[in-house]
C-alpha positions in Angstrom: 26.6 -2.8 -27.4 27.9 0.1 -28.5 27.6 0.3 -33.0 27.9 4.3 -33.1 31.0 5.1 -34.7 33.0 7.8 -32.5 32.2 10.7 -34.6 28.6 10.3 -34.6 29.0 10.3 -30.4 30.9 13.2 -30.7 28.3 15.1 -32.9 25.4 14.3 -30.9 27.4 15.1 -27.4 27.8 18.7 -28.9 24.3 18.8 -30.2 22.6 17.9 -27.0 25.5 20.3 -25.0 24.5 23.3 -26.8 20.9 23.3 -25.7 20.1 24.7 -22.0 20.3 22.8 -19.0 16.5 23.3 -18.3 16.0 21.5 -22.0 18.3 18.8 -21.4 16.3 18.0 -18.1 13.2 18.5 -19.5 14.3 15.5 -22.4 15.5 13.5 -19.7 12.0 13.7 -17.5 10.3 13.1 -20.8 12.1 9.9 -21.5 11.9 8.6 -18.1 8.2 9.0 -18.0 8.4 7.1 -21.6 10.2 4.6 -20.0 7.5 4.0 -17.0 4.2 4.2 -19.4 6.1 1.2 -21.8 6.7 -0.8 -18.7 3.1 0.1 -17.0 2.1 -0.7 -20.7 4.1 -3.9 -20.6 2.6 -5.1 -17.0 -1.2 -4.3 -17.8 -0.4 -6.5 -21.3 0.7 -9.4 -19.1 -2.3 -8.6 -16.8 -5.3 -6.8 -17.9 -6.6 -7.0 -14.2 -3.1 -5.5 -12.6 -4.1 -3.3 -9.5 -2.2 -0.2 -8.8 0.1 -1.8 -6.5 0.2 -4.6 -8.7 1.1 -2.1 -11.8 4.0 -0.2 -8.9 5.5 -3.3 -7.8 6.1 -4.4 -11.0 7.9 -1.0 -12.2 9.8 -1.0 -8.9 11.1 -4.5 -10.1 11.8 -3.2 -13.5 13.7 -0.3 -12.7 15.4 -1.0 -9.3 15.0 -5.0 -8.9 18.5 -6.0 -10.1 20.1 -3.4 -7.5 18.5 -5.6 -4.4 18.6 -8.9 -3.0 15.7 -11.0 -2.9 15.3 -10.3 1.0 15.4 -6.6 0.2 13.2 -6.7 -2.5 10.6 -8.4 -0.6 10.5 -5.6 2.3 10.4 -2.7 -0.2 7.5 -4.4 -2.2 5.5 -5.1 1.2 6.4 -1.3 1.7 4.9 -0.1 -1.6 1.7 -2.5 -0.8 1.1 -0.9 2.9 1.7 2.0 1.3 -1.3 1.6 -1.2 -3.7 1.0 1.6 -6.3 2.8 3.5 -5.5 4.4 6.7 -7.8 2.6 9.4 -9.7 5.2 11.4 
């Protein structure tokens, strides 16, 4: 959807250009961490007893799931649950 009309894009372009390129990262790390503590938010909501992996299979999904198809999906989110266990000694 896009309702801004073309000045106002243009205004906030220039606005956001003239600050640094170390500030415009820094906005963009801020609002992707923003983005993972609504959906983290958004699981635990859905299930108060989400584990970890539970809670980073479910942002994976979120985030990346459309990108994948169901066979890949299921190998990268029995990656991220190996990945969340102990190493045997």
């Amino acid at each position: 959807m896009k309702d801004t009309p073309p000045e106002m894009d243009a205004r906030y372009r220039a606005m956001l250009m003239e600050r640094t390129g170390e500030e415009r990262l820094k906005m963009g790390c801020a609002m992707r961490e923003t983005a993972r503590a609504l959906v983290e938010a958004s699981i635990r909501q859905q299930d108060p007893q989400a584990t970890p992996d539970t809670i980073r299979k479910g942002v994976f999904l979120r985030f990346y799931g459309h990108e994948f198809d169901a066979d890949s999906q299921r190998k990268i989110l029995a990656a991220i649950e190996s990945a969340g266990r102990p190493i045997a000694s």
